[in-house]
C-alpha positions as CSV (number, residue, x, y, z in Angstrom):
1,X,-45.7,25.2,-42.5
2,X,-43.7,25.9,-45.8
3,X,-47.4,26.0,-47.8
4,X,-48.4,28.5,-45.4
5,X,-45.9,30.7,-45.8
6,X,-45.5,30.7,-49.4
7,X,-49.3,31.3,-49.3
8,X,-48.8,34.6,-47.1
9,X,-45.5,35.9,-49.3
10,X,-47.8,35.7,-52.4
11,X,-50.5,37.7,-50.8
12,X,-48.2,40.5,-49.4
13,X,-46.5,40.9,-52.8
14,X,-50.0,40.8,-54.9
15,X,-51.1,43.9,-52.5
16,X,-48.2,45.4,-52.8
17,X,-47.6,45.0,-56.4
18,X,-51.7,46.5,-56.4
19,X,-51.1,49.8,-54.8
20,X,-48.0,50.5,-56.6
21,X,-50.0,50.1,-59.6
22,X,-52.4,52.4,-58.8
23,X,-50.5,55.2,-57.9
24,X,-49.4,57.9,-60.1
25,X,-45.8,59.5,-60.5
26,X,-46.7,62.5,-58.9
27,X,-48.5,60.6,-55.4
28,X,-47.1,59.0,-53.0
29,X,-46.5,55.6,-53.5
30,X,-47.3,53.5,-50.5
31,X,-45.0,50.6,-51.1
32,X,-43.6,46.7,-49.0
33,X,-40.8,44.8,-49.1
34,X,-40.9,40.6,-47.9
35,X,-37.9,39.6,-45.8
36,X,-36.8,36.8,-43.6
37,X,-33.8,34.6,-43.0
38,X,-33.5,31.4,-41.0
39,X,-30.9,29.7,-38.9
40,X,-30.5,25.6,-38.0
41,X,-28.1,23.1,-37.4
42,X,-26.1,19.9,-37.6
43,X,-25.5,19.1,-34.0
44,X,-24.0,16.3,-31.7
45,X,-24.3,16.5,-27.9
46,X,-20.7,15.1,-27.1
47,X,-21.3,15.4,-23.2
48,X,-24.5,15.6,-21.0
49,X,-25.0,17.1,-17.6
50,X,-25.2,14.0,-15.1
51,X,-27.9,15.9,-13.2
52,X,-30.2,17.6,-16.1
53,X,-29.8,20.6,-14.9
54,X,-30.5,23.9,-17.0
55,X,-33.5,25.4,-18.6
56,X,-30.7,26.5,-22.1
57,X,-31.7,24.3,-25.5
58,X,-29.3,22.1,-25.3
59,X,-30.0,20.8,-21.1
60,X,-31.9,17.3,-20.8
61,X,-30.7,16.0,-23.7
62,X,-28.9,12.5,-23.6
63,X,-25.4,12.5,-25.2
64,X,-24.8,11.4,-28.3
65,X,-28.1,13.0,-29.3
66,X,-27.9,14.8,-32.8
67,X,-30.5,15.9,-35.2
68,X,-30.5,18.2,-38.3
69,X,-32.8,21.0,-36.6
70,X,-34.1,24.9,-37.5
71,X,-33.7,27.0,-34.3
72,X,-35.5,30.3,-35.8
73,X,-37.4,31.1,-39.3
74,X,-38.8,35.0,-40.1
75,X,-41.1,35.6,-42.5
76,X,-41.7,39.6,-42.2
77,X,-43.5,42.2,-44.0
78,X,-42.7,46.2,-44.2
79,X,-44.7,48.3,-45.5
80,X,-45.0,52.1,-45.8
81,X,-48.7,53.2,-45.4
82,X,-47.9,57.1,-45.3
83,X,-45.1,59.2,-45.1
84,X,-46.0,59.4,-41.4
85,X,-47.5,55.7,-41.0
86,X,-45.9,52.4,-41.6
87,X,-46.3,49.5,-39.9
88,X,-44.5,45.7,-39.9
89,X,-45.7,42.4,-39.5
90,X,-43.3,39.4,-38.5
91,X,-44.0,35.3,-38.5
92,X,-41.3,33.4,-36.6
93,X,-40.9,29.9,-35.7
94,X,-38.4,29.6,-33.1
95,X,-38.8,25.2,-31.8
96,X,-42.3,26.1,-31.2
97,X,-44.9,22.8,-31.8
98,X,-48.4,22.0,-31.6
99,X,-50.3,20.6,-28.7
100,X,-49.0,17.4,-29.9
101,X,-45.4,18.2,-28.9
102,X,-44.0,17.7,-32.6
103,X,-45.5,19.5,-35.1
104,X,-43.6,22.8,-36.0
105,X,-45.7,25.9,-35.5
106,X,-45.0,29.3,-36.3
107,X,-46.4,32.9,-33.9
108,X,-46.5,36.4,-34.5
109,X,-43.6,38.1,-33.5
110,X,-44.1,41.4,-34.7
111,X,-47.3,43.6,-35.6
112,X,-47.6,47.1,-35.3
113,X,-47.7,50.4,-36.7
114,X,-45.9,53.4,-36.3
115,X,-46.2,56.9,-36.5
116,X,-43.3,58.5,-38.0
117,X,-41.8,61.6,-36.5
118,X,-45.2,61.9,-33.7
119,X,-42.9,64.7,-32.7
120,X,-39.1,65.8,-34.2
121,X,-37.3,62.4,-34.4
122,X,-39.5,60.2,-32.5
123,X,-41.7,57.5,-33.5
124,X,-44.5,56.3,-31.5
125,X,-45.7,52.7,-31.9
126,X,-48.4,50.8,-31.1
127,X,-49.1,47.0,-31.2
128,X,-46.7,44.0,-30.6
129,X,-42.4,45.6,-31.0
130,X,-39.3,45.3,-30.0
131,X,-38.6,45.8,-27.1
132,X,-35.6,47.8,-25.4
133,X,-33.9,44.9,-23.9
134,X,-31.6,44.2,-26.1
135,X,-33.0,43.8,-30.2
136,X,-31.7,47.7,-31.1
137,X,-28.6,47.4,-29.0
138,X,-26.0,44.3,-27.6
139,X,-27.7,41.8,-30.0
140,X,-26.5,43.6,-32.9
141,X,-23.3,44.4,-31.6
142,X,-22.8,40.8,-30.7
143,X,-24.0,40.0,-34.4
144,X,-24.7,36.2,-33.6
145,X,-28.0,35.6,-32.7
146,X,-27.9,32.5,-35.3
147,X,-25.6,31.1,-32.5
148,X,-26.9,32.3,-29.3
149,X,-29.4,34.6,-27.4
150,X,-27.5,37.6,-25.8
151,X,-27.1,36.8,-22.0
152,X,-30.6,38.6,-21.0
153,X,-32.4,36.7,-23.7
154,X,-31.0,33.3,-23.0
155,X,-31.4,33.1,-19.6
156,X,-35.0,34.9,-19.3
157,X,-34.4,37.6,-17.7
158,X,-36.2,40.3,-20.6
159,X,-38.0,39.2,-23.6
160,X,-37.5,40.6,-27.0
161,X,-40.7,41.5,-27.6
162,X,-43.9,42.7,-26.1
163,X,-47.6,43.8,-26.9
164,X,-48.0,47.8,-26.3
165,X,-46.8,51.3,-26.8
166,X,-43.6,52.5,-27.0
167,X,-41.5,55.9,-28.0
168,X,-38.3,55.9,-29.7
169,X,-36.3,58.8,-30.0
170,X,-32.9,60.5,-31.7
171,X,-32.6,63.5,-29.3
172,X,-29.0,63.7,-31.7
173,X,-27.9,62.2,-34.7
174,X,-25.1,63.4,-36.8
175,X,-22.1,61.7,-38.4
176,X,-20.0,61.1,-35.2
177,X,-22.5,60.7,-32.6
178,X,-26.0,59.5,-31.6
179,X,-28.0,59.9,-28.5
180,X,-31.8,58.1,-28.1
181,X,-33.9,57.1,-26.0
182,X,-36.8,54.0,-26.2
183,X,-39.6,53.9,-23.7
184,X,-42.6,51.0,-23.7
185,X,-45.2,50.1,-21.8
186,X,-46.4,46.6,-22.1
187,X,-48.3,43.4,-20.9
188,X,-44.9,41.7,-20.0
189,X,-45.9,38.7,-21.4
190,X,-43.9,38.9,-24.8
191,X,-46.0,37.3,-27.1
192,X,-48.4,35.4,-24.9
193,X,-52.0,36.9,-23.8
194,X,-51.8,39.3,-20.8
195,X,-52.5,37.1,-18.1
196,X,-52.7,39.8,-15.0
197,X,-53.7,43.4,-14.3
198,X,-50.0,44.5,-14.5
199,X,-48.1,46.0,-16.5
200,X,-44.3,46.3,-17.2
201,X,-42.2,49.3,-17.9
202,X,-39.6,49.4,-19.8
203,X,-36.6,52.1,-20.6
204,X,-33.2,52.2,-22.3
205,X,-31.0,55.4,-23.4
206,X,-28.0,54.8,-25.7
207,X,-24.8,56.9,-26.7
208,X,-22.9,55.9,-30.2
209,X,-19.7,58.6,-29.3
210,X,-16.5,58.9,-31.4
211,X,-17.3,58.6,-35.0
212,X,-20.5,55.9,-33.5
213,X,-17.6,53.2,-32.6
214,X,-18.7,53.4,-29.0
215,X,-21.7,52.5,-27.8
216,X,-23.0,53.0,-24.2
217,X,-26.6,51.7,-23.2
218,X,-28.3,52.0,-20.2
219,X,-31.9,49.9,-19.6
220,X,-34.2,49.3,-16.9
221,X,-37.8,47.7,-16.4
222,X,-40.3,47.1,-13.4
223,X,-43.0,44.8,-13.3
224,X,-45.4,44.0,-10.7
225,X,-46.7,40.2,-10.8
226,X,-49.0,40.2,-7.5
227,X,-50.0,41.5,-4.8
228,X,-51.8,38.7,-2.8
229,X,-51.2,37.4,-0.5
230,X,-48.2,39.3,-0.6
231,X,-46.2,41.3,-3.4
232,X,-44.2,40.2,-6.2
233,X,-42.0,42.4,-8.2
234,X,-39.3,42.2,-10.4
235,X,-36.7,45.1,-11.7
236,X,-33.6,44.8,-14.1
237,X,-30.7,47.1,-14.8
238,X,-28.4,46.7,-17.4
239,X,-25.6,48.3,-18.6
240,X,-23.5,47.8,-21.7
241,X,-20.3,49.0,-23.2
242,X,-19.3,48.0,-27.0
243,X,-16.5,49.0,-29.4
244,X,-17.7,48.8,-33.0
245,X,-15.4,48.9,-36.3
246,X,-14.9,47.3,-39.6
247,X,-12.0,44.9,-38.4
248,X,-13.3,43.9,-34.8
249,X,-16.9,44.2,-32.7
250,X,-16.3,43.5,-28.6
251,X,-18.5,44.5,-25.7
252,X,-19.4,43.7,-22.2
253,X,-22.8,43.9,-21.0
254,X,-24.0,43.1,-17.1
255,X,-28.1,42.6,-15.7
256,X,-29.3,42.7,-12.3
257,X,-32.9,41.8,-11.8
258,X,-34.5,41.9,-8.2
259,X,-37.1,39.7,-7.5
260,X,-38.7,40.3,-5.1
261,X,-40.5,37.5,-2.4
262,X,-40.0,35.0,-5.7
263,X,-38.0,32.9,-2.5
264,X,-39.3,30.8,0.4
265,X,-37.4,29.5,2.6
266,X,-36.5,28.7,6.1
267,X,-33.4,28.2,8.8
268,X,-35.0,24.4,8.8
269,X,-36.9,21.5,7.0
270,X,-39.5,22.5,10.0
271,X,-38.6,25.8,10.5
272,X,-40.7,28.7,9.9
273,X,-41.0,29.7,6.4
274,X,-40.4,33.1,5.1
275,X,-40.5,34.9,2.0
276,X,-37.1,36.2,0.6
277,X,-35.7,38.3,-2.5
278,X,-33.7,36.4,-5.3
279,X,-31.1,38.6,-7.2
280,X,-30.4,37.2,-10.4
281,X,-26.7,38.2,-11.4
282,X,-24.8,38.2,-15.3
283,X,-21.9,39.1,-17.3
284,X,-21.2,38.5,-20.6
285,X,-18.1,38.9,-22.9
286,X,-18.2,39.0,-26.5
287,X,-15.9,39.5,-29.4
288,X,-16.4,38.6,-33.1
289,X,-14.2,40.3,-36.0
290,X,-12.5,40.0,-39.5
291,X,-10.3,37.1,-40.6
292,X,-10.3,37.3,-44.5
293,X,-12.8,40.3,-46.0
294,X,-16.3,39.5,-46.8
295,X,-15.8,35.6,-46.8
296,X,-13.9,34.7,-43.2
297,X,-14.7,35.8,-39.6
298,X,-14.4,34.9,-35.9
299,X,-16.5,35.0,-32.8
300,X,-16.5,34.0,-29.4
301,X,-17.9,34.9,-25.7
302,X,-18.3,33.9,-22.5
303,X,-20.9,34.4,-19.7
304,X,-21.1,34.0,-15.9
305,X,-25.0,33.6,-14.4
306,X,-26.2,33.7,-11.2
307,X,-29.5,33.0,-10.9
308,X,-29.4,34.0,-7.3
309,X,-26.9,36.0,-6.3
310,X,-28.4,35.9,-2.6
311,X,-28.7,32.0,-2.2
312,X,-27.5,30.6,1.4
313,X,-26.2,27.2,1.5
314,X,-27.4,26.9,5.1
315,X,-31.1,27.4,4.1
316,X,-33.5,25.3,3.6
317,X,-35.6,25.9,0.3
318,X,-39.3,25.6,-0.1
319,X,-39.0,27.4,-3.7
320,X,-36.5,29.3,-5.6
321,X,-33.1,29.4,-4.0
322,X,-31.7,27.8,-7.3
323,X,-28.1,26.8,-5.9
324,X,-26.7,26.2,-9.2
325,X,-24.1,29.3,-11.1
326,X,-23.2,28.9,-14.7
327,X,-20.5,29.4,-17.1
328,X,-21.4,29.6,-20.7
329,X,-19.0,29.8,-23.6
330,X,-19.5,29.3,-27.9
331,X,-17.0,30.6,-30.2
332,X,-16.6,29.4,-33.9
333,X,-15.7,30.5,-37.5
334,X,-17.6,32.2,-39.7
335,X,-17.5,31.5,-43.2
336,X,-19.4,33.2,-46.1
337,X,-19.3,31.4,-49.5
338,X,-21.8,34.4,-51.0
339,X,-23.4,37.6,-49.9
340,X,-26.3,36.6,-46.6
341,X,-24.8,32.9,-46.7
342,X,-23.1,31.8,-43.1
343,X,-21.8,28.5,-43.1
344,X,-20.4,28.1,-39.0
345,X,-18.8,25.3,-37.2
346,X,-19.3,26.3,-33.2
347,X,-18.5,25.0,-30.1
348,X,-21.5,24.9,-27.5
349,X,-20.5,25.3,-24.0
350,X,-22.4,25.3,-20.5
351,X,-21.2,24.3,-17.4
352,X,-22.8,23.9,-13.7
353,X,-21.4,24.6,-10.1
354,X,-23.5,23.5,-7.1
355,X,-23.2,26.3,-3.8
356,X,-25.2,23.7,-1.9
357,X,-22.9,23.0,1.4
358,X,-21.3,19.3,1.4
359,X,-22.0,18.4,-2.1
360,X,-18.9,16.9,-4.2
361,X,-18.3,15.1,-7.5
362,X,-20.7,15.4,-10.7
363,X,-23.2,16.6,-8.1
364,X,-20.9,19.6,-7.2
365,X,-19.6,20.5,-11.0
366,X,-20.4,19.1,-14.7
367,X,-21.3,20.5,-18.2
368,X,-23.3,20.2,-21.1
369,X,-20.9,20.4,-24.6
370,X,-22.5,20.6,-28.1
371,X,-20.4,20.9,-31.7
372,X,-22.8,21.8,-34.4
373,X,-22.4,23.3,-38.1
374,X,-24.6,25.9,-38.4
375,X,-25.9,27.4,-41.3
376,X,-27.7,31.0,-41.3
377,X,-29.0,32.4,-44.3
378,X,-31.0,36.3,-45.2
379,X,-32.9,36.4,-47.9
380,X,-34.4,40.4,-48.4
């Protein structure tokens, strides 16, 4: 993997070196820029789930299992075609392997291009994005992807990217506020081939108010996933609220995603079977700030998920119906030796409780528990 992408960094600097070359004083100068960072870990599982339950990183795993591991590498390329065209092109590996289970593999994460300013302030882009989930807004307000997915990427709900169209517009932008809006339509299927007819719809507007410390987002997306034999359908809403300053960086940020007939179940083992709506539920709580300028900080959060809000412990489940809620919580320190260098020790929390009716013990309650050292580092 490394030989590949030292081979692909060379290439995008020789062309980019090659135009600048070219150009005179007077032209514009169509120019790139190579960027990345990466993010791993020292961990130790110090407590296992007696059940396996989960579908998070760390769920399945035995305790006392450690490794020295990279949980994401970029390797991206801007560059600036036009004044009105530029396009980017992102490599990531994020635990992705070969067919052979251990090989590390990288995928495209990002390739598009955009139009710059298609009307006043608004950029149309074509290709695979970001997007509006949560990339442009709680992820960088939470500032810690190195240690976790926000709530809505961690638990599946919306994916970070997606292969399509979007439009994203400032309707304002001054020094004390900022109002836009970012609308896509997309396969759904992040960065996997479309595998349906469908498509998804996505939609987000945002307010930075009072000198940009607050931010307010609001997002939604529908997607259909079939229609025979009967219809399938999912929608999410999401809200967020965030204070944002030098010294301290908190928000809240709550989903609801409908799905609909994604449940069958019945009053019986042989009852009649039905299909049902699940509503996945989440909240998450976040905080991270300043302990000692430019070299110490904090961060912590906490989650609650629900993967369905509308389970009954007195059905009888054919699929979906997941009875298990979750309680996630990671906080650590932040140190920073020298300018894009993160050195992290973090606590990895998730814990299960069981709704099913009559259950007790490590059936009804348990938790997985990681410490790692983490170690994130941006090189641009």
């Amino acid at each position: 993997m490394k030989t590949t992408i030292y081979l692909i960094a060379a290439i995008f600097f020789m062309i980019s070196t090659s135009y600048a070359q070219d150009a005179t004083k007077n032209d514009f100068i169509p120019s790139g820029k190579v960027w990345g960072y990466a993010f791993g870990d020292y961990y130790m599982k110090l407590h296992a789930d007696s059940l396996n339950r989960g579908k998070t990183q760390y769920a399945n795993m035995p305790k006392s299992s450690n490794s020295f591991e990279f949980r994401r590498v970029y390797l991206g390329y801007d560059y600036n075609i036009s004044p009105k065209f530029s396009s980017e092109f992102l490599l990531s590996y994020e635990g992705t392997t070969l067919s052979d289970g251990v090989t590390r593999t990288v995928f495209i994460k990002s390739a598009n291009i955009r139009w710059n300013n298609i009307l006043p302030n608004t950029d149309l882009i074509f290709g695979q994005s970001a997007t509006p989930g949560f990339p442009g807004s709680t992820e960088k307000v939470w500032g810690y992807r190195s240690i976790e997915k926000t709530i809505t990427d961690m638990r599946g709900v919306c994916s970070s990217n997606d292969v399509g169209i979007a439009l994203k517009s400032k309707l304002i932008s001054n020094d004390n506020t900022e109002l836009g809006i970012h609308f896509m339509v997309g396969n759904g299927t992040g960065q996997k081939l479309e595998s349906d007819r469908f498509k998804k719809l996505y939609g987000e507007i945002y307010a930075l108010i009072l000198n940009k410390k607050i931010l307010i987002d609001l997002y939604g997306d529908f997607n259909r996933d079939q229609l025979d034999p009967y219809h399938k359908s999912r929608m999410t809403m999401k809200a967020s609220l965030a204070y944002i300053s030098d010294m301290i960086n908190g928000g809240i940020e709550i989903y609801n995603q409908a799905q609909q007939n994604y449940v069958i179940n019945a009053d019986s083992p042989t009852g009649t079977k039905d299909t049902t709506n699940a509503i996945s539920f989440g909240v998450s709580v976040f905080v991270n700030g300043k302990i000692i300028k430019d070299k110490l900080r904090y961060f912590a959060r906490y989650d609650m998920y629900n993967p369905d809000n509308s389970f009954k412990a007195d059905k009888y489940y054919f699929s979906g119906g997941l009875p298990n809620t979750e309680s996630f919580i990671t906080a650590g320190i932040d140190y920073i030796p020298a300018k894009n260098i993160h050195i992290m020790p973090n606590i990895w929390y998730d814990s299960y409780n069981n709704r099913t009716s009559g259950v007790t013990g490590l059936t009804k309650s348990d938790y997985d528990m990681v410490a790692r050292l983490t170690i994130w580092y941006i090189f641009k």
